[in-house]
C-alpha positions as CSV (number, residue, x, y, z in Angstrom):
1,X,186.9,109.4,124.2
2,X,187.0,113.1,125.2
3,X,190.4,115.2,123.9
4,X,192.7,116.1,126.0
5,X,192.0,119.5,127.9
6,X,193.7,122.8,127.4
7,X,195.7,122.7,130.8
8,X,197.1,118.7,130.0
9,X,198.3,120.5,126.8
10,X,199.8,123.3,128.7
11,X,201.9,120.8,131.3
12,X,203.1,118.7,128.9
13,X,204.8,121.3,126.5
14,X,206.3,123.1,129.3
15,X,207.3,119.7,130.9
16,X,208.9,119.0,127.4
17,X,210.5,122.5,126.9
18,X,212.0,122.1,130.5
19,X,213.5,118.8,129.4
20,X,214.9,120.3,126.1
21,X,216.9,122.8,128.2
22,X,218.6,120.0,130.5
23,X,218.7,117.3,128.0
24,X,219.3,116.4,124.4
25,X,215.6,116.1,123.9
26,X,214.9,117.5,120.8
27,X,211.5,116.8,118.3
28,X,212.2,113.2,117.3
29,X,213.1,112.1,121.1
30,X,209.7,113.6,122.0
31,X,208.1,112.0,119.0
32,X,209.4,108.7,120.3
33,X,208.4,108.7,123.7
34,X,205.1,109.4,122.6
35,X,204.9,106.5,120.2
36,X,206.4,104.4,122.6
37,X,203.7,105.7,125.6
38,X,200.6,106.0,123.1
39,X,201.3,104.1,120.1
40,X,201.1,107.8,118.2
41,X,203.3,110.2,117.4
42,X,201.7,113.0,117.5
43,X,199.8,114.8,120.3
44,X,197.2,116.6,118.8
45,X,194.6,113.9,118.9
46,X,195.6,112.4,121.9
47,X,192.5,111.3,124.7
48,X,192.8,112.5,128.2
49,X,193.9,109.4,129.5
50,X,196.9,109.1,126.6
51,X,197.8,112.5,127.6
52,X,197.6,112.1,131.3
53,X,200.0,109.0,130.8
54,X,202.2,110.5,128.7
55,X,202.7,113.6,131.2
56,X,203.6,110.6,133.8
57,X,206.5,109.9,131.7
58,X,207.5,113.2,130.7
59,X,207.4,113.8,134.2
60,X,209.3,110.8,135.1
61,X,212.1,111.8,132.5
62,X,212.3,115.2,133.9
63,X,213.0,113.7,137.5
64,X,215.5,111.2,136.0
65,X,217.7,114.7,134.4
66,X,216.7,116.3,137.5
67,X,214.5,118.8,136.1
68,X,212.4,121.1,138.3
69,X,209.1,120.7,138.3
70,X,206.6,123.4,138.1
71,X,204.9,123.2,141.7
72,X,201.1,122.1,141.4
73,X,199.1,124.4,143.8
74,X,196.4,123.9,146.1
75,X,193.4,124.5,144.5
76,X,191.7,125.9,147.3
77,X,194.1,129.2,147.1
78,X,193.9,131.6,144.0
79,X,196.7,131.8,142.1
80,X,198.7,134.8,142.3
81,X,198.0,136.2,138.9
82,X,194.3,135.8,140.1
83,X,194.9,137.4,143.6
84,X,192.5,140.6,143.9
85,X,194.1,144.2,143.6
86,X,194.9,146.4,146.4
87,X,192.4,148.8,145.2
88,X,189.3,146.1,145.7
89,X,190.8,145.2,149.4
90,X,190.6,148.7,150.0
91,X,187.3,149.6,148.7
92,X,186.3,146.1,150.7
93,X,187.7,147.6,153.9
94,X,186.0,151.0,153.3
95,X,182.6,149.4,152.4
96,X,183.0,147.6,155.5
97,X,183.4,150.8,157.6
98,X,180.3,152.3,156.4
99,X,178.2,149.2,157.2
100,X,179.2,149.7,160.3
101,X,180.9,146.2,160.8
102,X,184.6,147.7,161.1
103,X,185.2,146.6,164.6
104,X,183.4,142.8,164.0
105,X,185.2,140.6,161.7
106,X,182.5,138.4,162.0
107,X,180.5,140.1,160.4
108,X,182.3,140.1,156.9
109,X,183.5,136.6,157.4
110,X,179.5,135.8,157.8
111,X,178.3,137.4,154.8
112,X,181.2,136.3,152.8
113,X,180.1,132.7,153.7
114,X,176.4,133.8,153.1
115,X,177.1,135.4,149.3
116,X,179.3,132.1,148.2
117,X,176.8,129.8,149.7
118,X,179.7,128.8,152.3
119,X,182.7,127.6,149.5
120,X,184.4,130.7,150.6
121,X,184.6,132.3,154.3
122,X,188.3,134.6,154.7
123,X,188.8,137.8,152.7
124,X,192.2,136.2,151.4
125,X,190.7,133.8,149.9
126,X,188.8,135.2,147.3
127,X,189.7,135.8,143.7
128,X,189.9,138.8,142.0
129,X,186.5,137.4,140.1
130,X,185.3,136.9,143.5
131,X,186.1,140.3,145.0
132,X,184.4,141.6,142.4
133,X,181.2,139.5,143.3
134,X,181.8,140.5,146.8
135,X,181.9,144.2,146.2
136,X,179.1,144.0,144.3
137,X,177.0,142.5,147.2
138,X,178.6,144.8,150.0
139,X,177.5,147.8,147.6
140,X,174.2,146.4,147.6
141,X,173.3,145.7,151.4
142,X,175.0,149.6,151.8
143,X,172.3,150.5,149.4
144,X,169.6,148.5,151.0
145,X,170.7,150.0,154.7
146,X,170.5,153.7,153.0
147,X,167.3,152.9,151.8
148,X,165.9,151.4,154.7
149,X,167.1,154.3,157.0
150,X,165.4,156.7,154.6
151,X,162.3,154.9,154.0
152,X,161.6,155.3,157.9
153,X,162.5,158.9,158.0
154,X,159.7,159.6,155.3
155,X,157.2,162.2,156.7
156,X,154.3,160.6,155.0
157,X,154.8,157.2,156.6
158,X,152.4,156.0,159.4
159,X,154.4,155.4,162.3
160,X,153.1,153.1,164.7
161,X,152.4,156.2,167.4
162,X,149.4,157.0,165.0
163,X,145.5,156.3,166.1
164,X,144.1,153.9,164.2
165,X,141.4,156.5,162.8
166,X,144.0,158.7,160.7
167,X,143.9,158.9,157.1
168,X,146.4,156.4,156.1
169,X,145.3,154.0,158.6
170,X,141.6,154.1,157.3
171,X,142.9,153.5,154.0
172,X,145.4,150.9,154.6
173,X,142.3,149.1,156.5
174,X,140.1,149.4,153.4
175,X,138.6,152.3,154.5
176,X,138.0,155.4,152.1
177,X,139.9,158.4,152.9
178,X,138.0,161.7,154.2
Protein backbone atom coordinates (compact mmCIF):
# COMPACT_ATOMS: atom_id res chain seq x y z
CA UNK A 1 0.00 0.00 0.00
CA UNK A 2 1.57 3.30 -1.20
CA UNK A 3 0.94 6.62 1.18
CA UNK A 4 -1.11 9.00 0.16
CA UNK A 5 0.49 11.74 -2.23
CA UNK A 6 1.39 15.27 -1.36
CA UNK A 7 -1.60 16.85 -3.51
CA UNK A 8 -4.47 14.24 -1.68
CA UNK A 9 -2.92 15.78 1.40
CA UNK A 10 -3.17 19.25 0.11
CA UNK A 11 -7.24 18.81 -1.06
CA UNK A 12 -8.23 17.35 1.90
CA UNK A 13 -6.95 20.02 4.46
CA UNK A 14 -8.21 22.82 2.41
CA UNK A 15 -11.53 20.84 1.79
CA UNK A 16 -11.56 20.53 5.75
CA UNK A 17 -10.55 24.17 6.47
CA UNK A 18 -13.35 25.30 4.05
CA UNK A 19 -15.78 23.29 6.04
CA UNK A 20 -14.57 24.69 9.35
CA UNK A 21 -15.45 28.15 8.14
CA UNK A 22 -19.16 27.19 7.12
CA UNK A 23 -19.76 24.69 9.68
CA UNK A 24 -19.15 23.59 13.26
CA UNK A 25 -16.48 21.24 12.14
CA UNK A 26 -13.90 21.56 14.42
CA UNK A 27 -10.77 18.60 15.23
CA UNK A 28 -12.89 15.93 16.83
CA UNK A 29 -15.75 16.16 13.95
CA UNK A 30 -12.90 15.67 11.53
CA UNK A 31 -11.40 12.95 13.67
CA UNK A 32 -14.73 11.17 13.51
CA UNK A 33 -15.43 11.23 9.97
CA UNK A 34 -12.19 9.77 9.44
CA UNK A 35 -12.69 6.91 11.78
CA UNK A 36 -16.00 6.40 10.58
CA UNK A 37 -14.58 6.53 6.59
CA UNK A 38 -11.16 4.61 7.39
CA UNK A 39 -11.43 2.92 10.63
CA UNK A 40 -8.48 5.53 11.83
CA UNK A 41 -8.33 8.58 13.25
CA UNK A 42 -5.61 10.06 12.10
CA UNK A 43 -4.46 10.91 8.54
CA UNK A 44 -0.90 10.71 8.55
CA UNK A 45 -0.71 7.14 7.59
CA UNK A 46 -3.54 6.89 5.57
CA UNK A 47 -3.12 4.78 1.83
CA UNK A 48 -4.08 6.49 -1.30
CA UNK A 49 -7.19 4.78 -1.63
CA UNK A 50 -8.30 5.69 2.28
CA UNK A 51 -7.40 9.16 1.46
CA UNK A 52 -9.07 9.30 -1.90
CA UNK A 53 -12.28 7.98 -0.06
CA UNK A 54 -12.08 10.09 2.61
CA UNK A 55 -11.83 13.33 0.30
CA UNK A 56 -15.20 11.83 -1.30
CA UNK A 57 -16.79 12.46 1.89
CA UNK A 58 -15.27 15.56 2.84
CA UNK A 59 -16.25 16.55 -0.39
CA UNK A 60 -19.70 15.34 -0.04
CA UNK A 61 -20.02 17.20 3.44
CA UNK A 62 -18.88 20.38 1.87
CA UNK A 63 -21.73 20.12 -0.89
CA UNK A 64 -24.21 19.19 1.89
CA UNK A 65 -23.18 22.99 3.89
CA UNK A 66 -22.89 24.33 0.46
CA UNK A 67 -19.31 24.86 0.46
CA UNK A 68 -17.43 25.96 -2.70
CA UNK A 69 -15.36 23.84 -4.07
CA UNK A 70 -11.94 24.62 -5.31
CA UNK A 71 -12.37 24.14 -9.30
CA UNK A 72 -10.17 21.08 -10.56
CA UNK A 73 -8.46 22.28 -13.86
CA UNK A 74 -7.84 20.76 -16.96
CA UNK A 75 -4.66 19.36 -16.95
CA UNK A 76 -3.84 20.03 -20.32
CA UNK A 77 -3.59 23.98 -19.50
CA UNK A 78 -0.83 25.31 -17.08
CA UNK A 79 -1.91 26.78 -14.20
CA UNK A 80 -1.71 30.34 -13.85
CA UNK A 81 0.98 30.53 -11.22
CA UNK A 82 2.91 28.40 -13.95
CA UNK A 83 1.86 30.55 -17.00
CA UNK A 84 5.24 31.91 -18.66
CA UNK A 85 6.25 35.68 -18.07
CA UNK A 86 5.80 38.42 -20.51
CA UNK A 87 9.36 38.76 -20.82
CA UNK A 88 9.83 34.97 -22.30
CA UNK A 89 6.73 35.66 -24.81
CA UNK A 90 8.56 38.51 -25.81
CA UNK A 91 12.03 37.23 -26.29
CA UNK A 92 9.91 34.13 -28.10
CA UNK A 93 8.43 36.69 -30.50
CA UNK A 94 11.78 38.40 -31.06
CA UNK A 95 13.64 35.05 -31.57
CA UNK A 96 11.01 34.34 -34.00
CA UNK A 97 11.67 37.55 -36.02
CA UNK A 98 15.29 36.85 -36.49
CA UNK A 99 14.60 33.30 -37.73
CA UNK A 100 12.89 34.81 -40.15
CA UNK A 101 9.53 32.95 -39.49
CA UNK A 102 7.62 36.25 -38.27
CA UNK A 103 5.12 36.27 -40.96
CA UNK A 104 4.43 32.02 -40.77
CA UNK A 105 2.90 30.88 -37.72
CA UNK A 106 3.46 27.62 -38.90
CA UNK A 107 6.52 27.60 -38.61
CA UNK A 108 6.80 28.05 -34.66
CA UNK A 109 3.70 25.92 -34.16
CA UNK A 110 5.94 23.19 -36.20
CA UNK A 111 8.92 23.32 -34.21
CA UNK A 112 7.13 23.64 -31.06
CA UNK A 113 5.48 20.28 -31.95
CA UNK A 114 9.02 19.04 -33.15
CA UNK A 115 10.96 20.07 -29.64
CA UNK A 116 8.02 18.47 -27.33
CA UNK A 117 7.85 15.42 -29.51
CA UNK A 118 4.15 16.59 -30.40
CA UNK A 119 2.49 16.81 -26.43
CA UNK A 120 2.58 20.47 -27.05
CA UNK A 121 1.79 22.51 -30.45
CA UNK A 122 0.29 26.46 -29.39
CA UNK A 123 2.59 29.01 -27.78
CA UNK A 124 -0.20 29.43 -24.96
CA UNK A 125 0.13 26.34 -23.98
CA UNK A 126 3.44 26.04 -22.71
CA UNK A 127 4.63 26.46 -19.13
CA UNK A 128 6.93 28.68 -17.87
CA UNK A 129 9.36 25.37 -17.54
CA UNK A 130 8.42 24.86 -21.02
CA UNK A 131 9.18 28.33 -22.39
CA UNK A 132 12.26 28.06 -21.03
CA UNK A 133 12.95 24.70 -23.00
CA UNK A 134 11.59 26.41 -25.91
CA UNK A 135 13.83 29.39 -25.79
CA UNK A 136 16.55 27.37 -25.30
CA UNK A 137 15.93 25.56 -28.64
CA UNK A 138 14.94 28.74 -30.74
CA UNK A 139 18.40 30.15 -29.40
CA UNK A 140 19.93 27.22 -30.62
CA UNK A 141 18.59 26.82 -34.32
CA UNK A 142 19.44 30.92 -34.39
CA UNK A 143 22.85 29.81 -33.56
CA UNK A 144 22.99 26.97 -35.94
CA UNK A 145 21.50 29.38 -38.96
CA UNK A 146 24.38 32.03 -37.89
CA UNK A 147 26.77 29.47 -38.17
CA UNK A 148 25.67 27.90 -41.25
CA UNK A 149 25.54 31.32 -43.06
CA UNK A 150 29.09 31.97 -41.99
CA UNK A 151 30.47 28.69 -42.60
CA UNK A 152 29.60 29.29 -46.37
CA UNK A 153 30.91 32.77 -46.46
CA UNK A 154 34.46 31.26 -45.39
CA UNK A 155 37.09 32.27 -48.03
CA UNK A 156 38.95 29.10 -47.68
CA UNK A 157 36.06 26.86 -48.43
CA UNK A 158 35.85 25.09 -51.87
CA UNK A 159 32.89 26.10 -53.51
CA UNK A 160 31.44 23.92 -55.93
CA UNK A 161 32.54 26.52 -58.99
CA UNK A 162 36.16 25.12 -58.32
CA UNK A 163 38.11 22.64 -60.84
CA UNK A 164 38.57 19.54 -59.59
CA UNK A 165 42.53 19.99 -59.76
CA UNK A 166 42.78 22.84 -57.00
CA UNK A 167 44.51 22.33 -53.91
CA UNK A 168 41.72 21.58 -51.63
CA UNK A 169 40.11 19.33 -54.03
CA UNK A 170 43.37 17.21 -54.50
CA UNK A 171 43.51 16.85 -50.97
CA UNK A 172 40.00 16.24 -50.04
CA UNK A 173 40.38 13.38 -52.94
CA UNK A 174 43.42 11.86 -51.17
CA UNK A 175 45.66 13.54 -53.13
CA UNK A 176 48.83 15.47 -51.63
CA UNK A 177 48.87 19.06 -51.87
CA UNK A 178 51.44 20.90 -54.19
Amino acid sequence: MKAATKQQRRLYWALVNRLREVAEFDEDSRRAVTGRVCGVQSTKALPRADMKRLIAEIRRLCEAHHVRLPRRRDPWRPSPGIRPTKKQTAWVAELERRLGWAGEPGRLQGFIRRTFRGFRSNLEDLTRREMSVLITALEAERNSQVAGKAQMERPDRASHAEAPDSPQFRYIAGGIPT
